[in-house]
VOBA-214773 format. One record per residue (C-alpha): z, y, x. Coordinates in steps of 0.2 Angstrom, whole numbers, padded with zeros to 4 digits, always signed. Last residue first. Example, Ala and Ser with C-alpha at 12.3 -4.5 7.8 and 13.67 -1.06 7.14 Angstrom:
BEGIN
<pt pz="+0036" py="-0005" px="+0068"/>
<pt pz="+0039" py="-0022" px="+0062"/>
END
This chain:
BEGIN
<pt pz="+0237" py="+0110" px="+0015"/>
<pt pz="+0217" py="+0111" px="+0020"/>
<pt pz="+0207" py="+0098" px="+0014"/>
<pt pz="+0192" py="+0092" px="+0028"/>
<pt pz="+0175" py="+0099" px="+0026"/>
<pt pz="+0177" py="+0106" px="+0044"/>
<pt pz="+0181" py="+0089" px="+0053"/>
<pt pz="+0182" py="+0074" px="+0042"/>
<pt pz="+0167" py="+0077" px="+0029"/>
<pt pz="+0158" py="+0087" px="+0042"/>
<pt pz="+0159" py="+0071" px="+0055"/>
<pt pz="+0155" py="+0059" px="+0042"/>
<pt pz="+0138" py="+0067" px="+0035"/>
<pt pz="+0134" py="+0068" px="+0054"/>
<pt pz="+0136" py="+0051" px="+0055"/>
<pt pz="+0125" py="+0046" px="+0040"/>
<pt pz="+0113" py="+0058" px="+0045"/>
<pt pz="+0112" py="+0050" px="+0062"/>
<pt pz="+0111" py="+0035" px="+0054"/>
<pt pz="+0095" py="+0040" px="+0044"/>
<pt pz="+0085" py="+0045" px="+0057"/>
<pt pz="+0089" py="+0031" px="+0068"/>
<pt pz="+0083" py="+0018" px="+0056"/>
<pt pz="+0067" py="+0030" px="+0053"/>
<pt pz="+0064" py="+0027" px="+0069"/>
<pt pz="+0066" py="+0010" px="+0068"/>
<pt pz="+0054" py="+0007" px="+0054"/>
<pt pz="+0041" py="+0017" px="+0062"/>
<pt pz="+0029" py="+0003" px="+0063"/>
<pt pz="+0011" py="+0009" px="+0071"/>
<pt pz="-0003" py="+0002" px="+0065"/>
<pt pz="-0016" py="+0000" px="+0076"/>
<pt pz="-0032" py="+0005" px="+0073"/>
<pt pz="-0046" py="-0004" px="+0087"/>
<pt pz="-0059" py="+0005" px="+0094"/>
<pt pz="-0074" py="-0004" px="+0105"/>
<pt pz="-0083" py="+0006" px="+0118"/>
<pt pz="-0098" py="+0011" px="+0113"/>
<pt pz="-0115" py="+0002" px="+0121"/>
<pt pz="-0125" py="-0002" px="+0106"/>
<pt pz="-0125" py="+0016" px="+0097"/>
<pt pz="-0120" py="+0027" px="+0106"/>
<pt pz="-0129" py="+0021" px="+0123"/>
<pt pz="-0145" py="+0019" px="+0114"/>
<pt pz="-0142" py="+0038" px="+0109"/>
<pt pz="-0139" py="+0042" px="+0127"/>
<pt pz="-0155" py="+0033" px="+0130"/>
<pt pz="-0165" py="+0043" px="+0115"/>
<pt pz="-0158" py="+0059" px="+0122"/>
<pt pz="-0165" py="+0056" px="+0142"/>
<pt pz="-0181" py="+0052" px="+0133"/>
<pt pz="-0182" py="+0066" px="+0124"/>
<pt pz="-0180" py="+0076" px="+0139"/>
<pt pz="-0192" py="+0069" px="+0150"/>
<pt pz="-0208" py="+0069" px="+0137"/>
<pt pz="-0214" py="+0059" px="+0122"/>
<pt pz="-0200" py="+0047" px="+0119"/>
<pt pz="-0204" py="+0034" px="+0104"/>
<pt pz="-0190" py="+0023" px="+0103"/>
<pt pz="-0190" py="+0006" px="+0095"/>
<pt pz="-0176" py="-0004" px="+0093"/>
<pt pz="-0168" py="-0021" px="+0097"/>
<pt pz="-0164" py="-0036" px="+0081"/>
<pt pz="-0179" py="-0047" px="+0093"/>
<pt pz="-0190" py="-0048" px="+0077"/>
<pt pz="-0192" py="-0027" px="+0074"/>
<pt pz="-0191" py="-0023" px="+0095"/>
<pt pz="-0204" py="-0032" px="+0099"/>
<pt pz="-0214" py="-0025" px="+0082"/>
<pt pz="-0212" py="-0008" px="+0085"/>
<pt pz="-0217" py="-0012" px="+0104"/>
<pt pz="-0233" py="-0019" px="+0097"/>
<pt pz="-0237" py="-0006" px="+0085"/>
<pt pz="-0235" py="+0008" px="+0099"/>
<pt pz="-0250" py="+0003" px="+0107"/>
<pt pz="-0256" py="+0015" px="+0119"/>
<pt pz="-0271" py="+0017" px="+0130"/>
<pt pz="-0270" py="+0034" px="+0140"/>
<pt pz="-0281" py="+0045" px="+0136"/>
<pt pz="-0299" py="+0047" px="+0144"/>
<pt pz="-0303" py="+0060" px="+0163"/>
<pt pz="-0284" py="+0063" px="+0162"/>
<pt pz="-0282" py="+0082" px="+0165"/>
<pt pz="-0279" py="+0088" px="+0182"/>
<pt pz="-0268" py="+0092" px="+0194"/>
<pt pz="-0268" py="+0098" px="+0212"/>
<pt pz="-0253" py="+0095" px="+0226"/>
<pt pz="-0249" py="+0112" px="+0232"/>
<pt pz="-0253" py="+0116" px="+0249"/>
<pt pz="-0253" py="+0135" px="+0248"/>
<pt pz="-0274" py="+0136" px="+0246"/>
<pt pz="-0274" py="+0119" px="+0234"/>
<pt pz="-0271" py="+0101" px="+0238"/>
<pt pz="-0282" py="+0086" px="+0231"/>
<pt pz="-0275" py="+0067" px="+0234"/>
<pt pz="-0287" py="+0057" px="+0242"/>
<pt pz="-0296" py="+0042" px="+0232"/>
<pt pz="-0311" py="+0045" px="+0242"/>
<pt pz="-0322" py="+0054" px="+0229"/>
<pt pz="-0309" py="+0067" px="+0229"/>
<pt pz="-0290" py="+0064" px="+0220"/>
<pt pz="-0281" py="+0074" px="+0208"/>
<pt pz="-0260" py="+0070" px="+0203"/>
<pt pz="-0263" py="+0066" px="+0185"/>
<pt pz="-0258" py="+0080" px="+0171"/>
<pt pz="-0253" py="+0076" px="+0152"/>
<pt pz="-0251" py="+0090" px="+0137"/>
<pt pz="-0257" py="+0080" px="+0123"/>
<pt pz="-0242" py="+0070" px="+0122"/>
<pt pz="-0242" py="+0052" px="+0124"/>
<pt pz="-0226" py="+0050" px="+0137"/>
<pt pz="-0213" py="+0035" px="+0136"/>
<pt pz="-0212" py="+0020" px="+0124"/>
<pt pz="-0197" py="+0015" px="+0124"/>
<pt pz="-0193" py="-0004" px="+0118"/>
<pt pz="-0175" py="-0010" px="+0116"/>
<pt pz="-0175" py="-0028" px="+0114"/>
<pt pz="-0161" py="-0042" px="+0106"/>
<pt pz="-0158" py="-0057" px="+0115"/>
<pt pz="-0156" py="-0074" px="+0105"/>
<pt pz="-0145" py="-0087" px="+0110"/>
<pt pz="-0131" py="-0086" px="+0100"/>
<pt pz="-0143" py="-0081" px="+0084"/>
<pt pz="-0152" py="-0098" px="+0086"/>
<pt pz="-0167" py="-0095" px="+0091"/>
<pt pz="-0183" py="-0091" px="+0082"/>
<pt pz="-0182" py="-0073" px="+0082"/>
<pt pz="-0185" py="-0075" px="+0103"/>
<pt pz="-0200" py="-0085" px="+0099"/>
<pt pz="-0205" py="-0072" px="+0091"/>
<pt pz="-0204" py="-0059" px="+0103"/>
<pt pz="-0212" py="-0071" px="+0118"/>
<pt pz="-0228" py="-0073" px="+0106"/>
<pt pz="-0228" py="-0054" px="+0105"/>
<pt pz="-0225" py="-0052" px="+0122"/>
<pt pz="-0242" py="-0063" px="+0126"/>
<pt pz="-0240" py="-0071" px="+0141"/>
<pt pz="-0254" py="-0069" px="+0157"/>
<pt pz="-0252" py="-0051" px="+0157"/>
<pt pz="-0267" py="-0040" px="+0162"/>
<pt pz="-0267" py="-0027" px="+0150"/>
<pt pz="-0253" py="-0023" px="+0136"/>
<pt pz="-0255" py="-0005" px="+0131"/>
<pt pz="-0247" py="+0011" px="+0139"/>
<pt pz="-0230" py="+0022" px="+0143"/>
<pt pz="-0217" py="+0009" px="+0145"/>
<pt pz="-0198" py="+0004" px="+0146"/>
<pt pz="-0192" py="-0009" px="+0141"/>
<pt pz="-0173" py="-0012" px="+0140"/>
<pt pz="-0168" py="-0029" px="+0137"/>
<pt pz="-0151" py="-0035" px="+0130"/>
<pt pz="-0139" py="-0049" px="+0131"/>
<pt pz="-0124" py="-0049" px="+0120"/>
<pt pz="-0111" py="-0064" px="+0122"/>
<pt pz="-0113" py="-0066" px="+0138"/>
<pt pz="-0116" py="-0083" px="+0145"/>
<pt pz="-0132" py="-0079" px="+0152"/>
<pt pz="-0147" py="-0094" px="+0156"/>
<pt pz="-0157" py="-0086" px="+0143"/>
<pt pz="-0154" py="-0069" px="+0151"/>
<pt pz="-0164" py="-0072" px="+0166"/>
<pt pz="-0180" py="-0081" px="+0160"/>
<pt pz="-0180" py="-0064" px="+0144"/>
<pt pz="-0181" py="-0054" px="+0158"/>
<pt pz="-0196" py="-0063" px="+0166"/>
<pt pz="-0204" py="-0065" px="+0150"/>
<pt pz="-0203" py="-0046" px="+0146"/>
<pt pz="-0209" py="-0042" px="+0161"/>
<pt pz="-0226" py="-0056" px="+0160"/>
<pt pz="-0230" py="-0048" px="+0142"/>
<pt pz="-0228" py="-0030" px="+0146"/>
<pt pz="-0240" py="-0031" px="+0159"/>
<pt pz="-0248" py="-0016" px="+0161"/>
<pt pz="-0261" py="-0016" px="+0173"/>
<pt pz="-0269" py="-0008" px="+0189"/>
<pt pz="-0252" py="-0002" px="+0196"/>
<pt pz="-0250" py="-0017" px="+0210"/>
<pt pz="-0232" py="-0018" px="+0213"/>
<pt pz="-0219" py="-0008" px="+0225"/>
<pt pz="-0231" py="+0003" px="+0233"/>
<pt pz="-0235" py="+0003" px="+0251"/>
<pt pz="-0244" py="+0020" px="+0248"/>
<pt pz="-0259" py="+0014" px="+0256"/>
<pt pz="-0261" py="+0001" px="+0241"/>
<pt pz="-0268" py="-0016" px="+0247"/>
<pt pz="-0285" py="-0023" px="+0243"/>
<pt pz="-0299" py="-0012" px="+0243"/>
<pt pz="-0303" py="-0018" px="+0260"/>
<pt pz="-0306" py="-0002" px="+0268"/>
<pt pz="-0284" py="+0004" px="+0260"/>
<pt pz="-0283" py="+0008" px="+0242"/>
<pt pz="-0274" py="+0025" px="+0234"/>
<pt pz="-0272" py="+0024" px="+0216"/>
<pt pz="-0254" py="+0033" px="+0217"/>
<pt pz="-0244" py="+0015" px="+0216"/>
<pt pz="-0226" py="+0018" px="+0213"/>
<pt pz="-0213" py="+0016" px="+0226"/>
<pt pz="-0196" py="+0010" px="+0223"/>
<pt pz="-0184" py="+0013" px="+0236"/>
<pt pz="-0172" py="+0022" px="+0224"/>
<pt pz="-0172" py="+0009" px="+0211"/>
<pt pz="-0166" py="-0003" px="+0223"/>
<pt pz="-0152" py="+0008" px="+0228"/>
<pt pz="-0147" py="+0009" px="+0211"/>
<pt pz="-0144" py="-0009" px="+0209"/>
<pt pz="-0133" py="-0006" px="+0227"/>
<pt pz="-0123" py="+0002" px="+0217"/>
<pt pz="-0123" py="-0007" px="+0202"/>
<pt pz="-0115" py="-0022" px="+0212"/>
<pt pz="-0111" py="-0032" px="+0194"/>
<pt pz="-0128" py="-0042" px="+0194"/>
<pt pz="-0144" py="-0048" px="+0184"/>
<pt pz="-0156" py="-0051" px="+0196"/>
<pt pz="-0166" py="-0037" px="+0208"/>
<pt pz="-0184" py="-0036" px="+0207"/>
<pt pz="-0189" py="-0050" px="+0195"/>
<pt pz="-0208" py="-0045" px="+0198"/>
<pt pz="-0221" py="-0044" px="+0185"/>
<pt pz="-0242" py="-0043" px="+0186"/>
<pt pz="-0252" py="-0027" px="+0186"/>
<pt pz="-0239" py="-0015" px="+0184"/>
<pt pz="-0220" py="-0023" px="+0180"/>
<pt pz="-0204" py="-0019" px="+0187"/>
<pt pz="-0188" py="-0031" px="+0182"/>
<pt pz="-0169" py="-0026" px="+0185"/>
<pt pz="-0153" py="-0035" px="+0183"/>
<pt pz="-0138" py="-0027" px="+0174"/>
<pt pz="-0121" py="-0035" px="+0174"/>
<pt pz="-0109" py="-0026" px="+0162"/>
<pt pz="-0090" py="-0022" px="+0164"/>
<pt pz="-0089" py="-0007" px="+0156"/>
<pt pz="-0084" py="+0012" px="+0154"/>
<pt pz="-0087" py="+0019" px="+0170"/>
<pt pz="-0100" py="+0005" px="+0179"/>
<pt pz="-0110" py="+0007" px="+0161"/>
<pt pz="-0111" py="+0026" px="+0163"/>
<pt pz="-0118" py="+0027" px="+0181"/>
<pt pz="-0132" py="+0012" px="+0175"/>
<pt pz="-0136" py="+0027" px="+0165"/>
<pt pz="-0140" py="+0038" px="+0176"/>
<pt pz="-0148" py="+0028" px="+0185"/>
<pt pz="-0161" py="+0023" px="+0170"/>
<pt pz="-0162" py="+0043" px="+0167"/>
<pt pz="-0167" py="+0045" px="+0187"/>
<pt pz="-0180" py="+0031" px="+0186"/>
<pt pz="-0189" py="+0033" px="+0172"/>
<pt pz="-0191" py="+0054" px="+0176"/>
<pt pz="-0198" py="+0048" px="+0192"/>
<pt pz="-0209" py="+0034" px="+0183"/>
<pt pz="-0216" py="+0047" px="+0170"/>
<pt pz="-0220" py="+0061" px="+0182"/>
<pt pz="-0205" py="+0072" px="+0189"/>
<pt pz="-0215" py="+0088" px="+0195"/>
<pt pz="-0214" py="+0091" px="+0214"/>
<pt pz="-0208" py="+0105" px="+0219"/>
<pt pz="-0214" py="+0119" px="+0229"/>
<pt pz="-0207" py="+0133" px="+0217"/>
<pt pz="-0223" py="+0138" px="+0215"/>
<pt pz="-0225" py="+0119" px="+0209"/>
<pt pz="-0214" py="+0120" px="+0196"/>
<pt pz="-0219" py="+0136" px="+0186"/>
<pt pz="-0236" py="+0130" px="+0188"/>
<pt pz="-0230" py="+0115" px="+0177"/>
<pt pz="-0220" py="+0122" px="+0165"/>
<pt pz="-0236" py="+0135" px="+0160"/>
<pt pz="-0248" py="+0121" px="+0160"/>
<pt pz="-0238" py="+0113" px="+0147"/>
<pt pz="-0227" py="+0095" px="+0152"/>
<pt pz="-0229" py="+0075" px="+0153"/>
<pt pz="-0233" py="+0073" px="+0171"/>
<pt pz="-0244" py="+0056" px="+0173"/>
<pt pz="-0240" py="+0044" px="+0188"/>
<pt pz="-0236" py="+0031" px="+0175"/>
<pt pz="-0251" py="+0029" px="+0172"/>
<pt pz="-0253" py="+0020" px="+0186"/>
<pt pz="-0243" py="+0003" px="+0180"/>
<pt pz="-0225" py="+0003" px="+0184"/>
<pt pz="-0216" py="+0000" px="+0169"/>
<pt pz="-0196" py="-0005" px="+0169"/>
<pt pz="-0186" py="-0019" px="+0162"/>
<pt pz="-0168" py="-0014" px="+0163"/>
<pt pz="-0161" py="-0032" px="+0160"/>
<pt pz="-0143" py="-0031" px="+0153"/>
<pt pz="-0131" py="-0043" px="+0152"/>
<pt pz="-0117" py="-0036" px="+0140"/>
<pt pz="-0097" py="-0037" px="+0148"/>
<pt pz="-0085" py="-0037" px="+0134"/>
<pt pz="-0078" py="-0019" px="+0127"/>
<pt pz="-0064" py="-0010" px="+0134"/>
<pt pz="-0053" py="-0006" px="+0122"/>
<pt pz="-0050" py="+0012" px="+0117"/>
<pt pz="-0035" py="+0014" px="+0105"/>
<pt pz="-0032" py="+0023" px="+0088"/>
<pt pz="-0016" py="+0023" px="+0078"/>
<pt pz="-0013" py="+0021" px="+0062"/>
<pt pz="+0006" py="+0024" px="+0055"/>
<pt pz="+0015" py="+0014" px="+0047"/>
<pt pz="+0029" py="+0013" px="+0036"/>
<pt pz="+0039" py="+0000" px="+0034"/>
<pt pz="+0048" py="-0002" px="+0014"/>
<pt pz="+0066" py="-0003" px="+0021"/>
<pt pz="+0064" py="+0012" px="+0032"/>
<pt pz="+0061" py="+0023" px="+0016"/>
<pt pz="+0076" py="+0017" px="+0011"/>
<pt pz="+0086" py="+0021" px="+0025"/>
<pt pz="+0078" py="+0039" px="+0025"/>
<pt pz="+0083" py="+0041" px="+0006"/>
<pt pz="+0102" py="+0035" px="+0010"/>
<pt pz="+0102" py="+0045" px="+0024"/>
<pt pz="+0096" py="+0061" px="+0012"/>
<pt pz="+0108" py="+0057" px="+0000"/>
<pt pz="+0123" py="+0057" px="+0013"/>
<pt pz="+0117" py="+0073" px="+0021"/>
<pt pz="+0117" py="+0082" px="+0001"/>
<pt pz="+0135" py="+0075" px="+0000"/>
<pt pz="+0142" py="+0083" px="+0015"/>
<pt pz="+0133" py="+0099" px="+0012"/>
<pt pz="+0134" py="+0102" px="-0007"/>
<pt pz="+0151" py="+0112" px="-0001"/>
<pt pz="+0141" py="+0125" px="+0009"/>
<pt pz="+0148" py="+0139" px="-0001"/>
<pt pz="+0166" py="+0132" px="-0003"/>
<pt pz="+0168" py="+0127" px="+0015"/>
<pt pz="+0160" py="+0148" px="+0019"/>
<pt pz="+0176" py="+0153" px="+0008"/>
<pt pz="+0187" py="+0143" px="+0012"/>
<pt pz="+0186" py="+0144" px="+0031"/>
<pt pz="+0189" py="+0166" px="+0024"/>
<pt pz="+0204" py="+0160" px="+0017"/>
<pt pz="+0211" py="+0153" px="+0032"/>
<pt pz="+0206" py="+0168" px="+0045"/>
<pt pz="+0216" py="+0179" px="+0027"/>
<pt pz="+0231" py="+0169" px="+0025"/>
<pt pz="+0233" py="+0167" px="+0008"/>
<pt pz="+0230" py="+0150" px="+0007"/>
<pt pz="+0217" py="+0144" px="-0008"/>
<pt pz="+0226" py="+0132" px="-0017"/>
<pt pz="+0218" py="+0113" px="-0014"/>
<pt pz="+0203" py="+0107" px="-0024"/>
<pt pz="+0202" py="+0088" px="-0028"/>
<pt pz="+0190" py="+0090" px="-0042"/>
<pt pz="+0177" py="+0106" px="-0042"/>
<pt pz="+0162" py="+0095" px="-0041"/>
<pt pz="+0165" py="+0079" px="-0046"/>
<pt pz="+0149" py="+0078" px="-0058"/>
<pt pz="+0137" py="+0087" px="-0047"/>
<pt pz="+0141" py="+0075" px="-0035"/>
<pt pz="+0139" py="+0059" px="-0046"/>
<pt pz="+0124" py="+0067" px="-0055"/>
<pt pz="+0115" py="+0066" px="-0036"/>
<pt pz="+0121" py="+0050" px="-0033"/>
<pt pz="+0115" py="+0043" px="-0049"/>
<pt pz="+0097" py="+0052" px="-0046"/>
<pt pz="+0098" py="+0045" px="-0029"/>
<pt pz="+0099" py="+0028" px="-0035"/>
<pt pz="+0081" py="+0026" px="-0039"/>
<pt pz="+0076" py="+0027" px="-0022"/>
<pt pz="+0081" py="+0009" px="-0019"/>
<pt pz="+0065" py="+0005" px="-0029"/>
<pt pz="+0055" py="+0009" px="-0011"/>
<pt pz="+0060" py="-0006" px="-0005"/>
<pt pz="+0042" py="-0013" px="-0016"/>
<pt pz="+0034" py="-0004" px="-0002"/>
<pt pz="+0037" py="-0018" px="+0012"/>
<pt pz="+0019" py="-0016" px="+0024"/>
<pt pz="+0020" py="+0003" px="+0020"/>
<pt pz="+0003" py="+0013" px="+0025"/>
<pt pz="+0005" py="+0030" px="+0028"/>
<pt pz="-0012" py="+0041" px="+0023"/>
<pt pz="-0002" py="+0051" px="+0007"/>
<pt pz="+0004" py="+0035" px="+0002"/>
<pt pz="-0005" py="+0015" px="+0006"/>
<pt pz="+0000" py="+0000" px="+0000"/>
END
């Protein structure tokens, strides 16, 4: 039972009120019985004087205890809220790094504005990368998860397995280097010694790799975080065959998916190359941009539909900063800490309230409410 927000566990106690009323007419009743003949000494009759004033005093301390007590007796409780740490999740960060990926996703205006700096503007993958850091930050603070990464481009790589040394997970993702279209005479190797081959996209083969790891996981949430900004090319395993036969499971064994598809604004630059793949710099040395010769093939559809049968969710983040909000909202949602309400018995407090009214209902009585002869 619950009054005015306390919850009493006992609150048929709460009868014992009752008797107040008959103490109450019991005081009011006896007053003016058993009084003694005012002295006529003048420091004596002026004790009288302030006694008879505050003569409800006694009795009105006594009604209060017996009101505490009561109260006591029916167990109130009050709700609490505490922050327990949640169980460990396995996470696979799965991460996109085909060529497009190379794009900058921002107006001509933001983007000249960065390079007189002499900066370099955060593409796709660079932006990726520091928001995926960022949060690996936030899981090591308020959990105890392992996280495991896979990078993807032209065929899938497990890159670093699911583990607990976030650290040196982060590291990792630092030494990553995206393919920037350069080849080498043989048209064979990137010269940027990039990570993966960024001439495809596929999805299929990553989520199959980070789907390997978290099957053998004993956690009891495993999650995969995909992360893209094109359309399945080059994969050898269908993700939409994978995504099913993840909704097949059992619901203990299944692994829930969290696509983002990242970029597919209107506004998109590419780092400009000559005839012979080398990069284009202007007057003061700036790296030169220009306009996608065709869009970027996208399939929105697809990630919609991993994230639908895998129980995930899809996420369309169209430039840096609305990807950086759609993760923290992935952490709201799926990653919070758990809250447990407690509720709090006062029962003894309300035992030592009442007492001590009790007592000091005693002392008066005895002491300065005591008959004068």
């Amino acid at each position: 039972m619950t009054v005015f927000g306390i919850y009493l566990a006992e609150p048929l106690f709460l009868l014992g009120l009752l008797v107040l009323p008959f103490l109450l007419w019991r005081t009011v009743s006896l007053t003016g019985r058993g009084r003694v003949p005012v002295p006529r000494e003048a420091s004596v009759r002026a004790l009288v004087s302030v006694r008879a004033a505050l003569w409800w005093l006694p009795d009105g301390l006594r009604m209060l205890s017996v009101a505490v007590l009561v109260l006591a007796l029916a167990r109130p409780q009050v709700e609490g809220e505490e922050t327990v740490a949640g169980e460990g999740v396995d996470i696979m960060l799965t991460l996109d790094m085909s060529g497009s990926m190379n794009a900058v996703d921002m107006s001509r205006d933001e983007l000249e504005a960065v390079l007189e700096k002499d900066e370099t503007p955060a593409n796709r993958f660079l932006a990726a990368r520091e928001t995926l850091k960022q949060f690996i930050v936030n899981r090591s603070r308020t959990s105890h998860d392992r996280i495991g990464l896979v990078v993807f481009g032209q065929n899938a790589w497990l890159k670093y397995p699911l583990t607990l040394d976030h650290a040196r997970l982060i590291h990792t993702l630092n030494d990553l280097v995206l393919d920037d279209g350069r080849r080498d005479r043989d048209g064979g190797s990137c010269m940027n010694a990039c990570t993966i081959d960024g001439g495809g996209t596929a999805i299929g083969d990553a989520l199959g790799r980070a789907f390997n790891q978290l099957r053998r996981s004993t956690a009891k949430s495993r999650i995969v975080i995909l992360i893209t900004d094109g359309k399945q090319t080059g994969s050898t395993l269908d993700a939409r065959a994978i995504a099913k036969h993840i909704a097949d499971l059992p619901p203990d064994e299944r692994v829930r998916v969290y696509t983002f598809l990242v970029g597919g604004t209107d506004q998109v630059w590419l780092p400009d190359v000559d005839r012979f793949g080398r990069p284009l710099v202007d007057r003061d040395g700036h790296p030169v941009y220009a306009r996608p010769r065709q869009p970027f093939p996208v399939d929105p559809e697809l990630l919609q539909e991993i994230a639908s049968l895998t129980g995930g969710k899809f996420y369309e983040s169209y430039n840096e900063e609305k990807f950086k909000e759609d993760v923290q909202d992935l952490e709201r949602t799926v990653f919070t800490a758990a809250v447990e309400r407690p509720h709090h018995d006062r029962f003894a407090l309300l035992v030592l309230v009442g007492l001590l009214l009790l007592a000091g209902e005693w002392v008066l009585r005895f002491t300065f409410f005591r008959s004068i002869v």
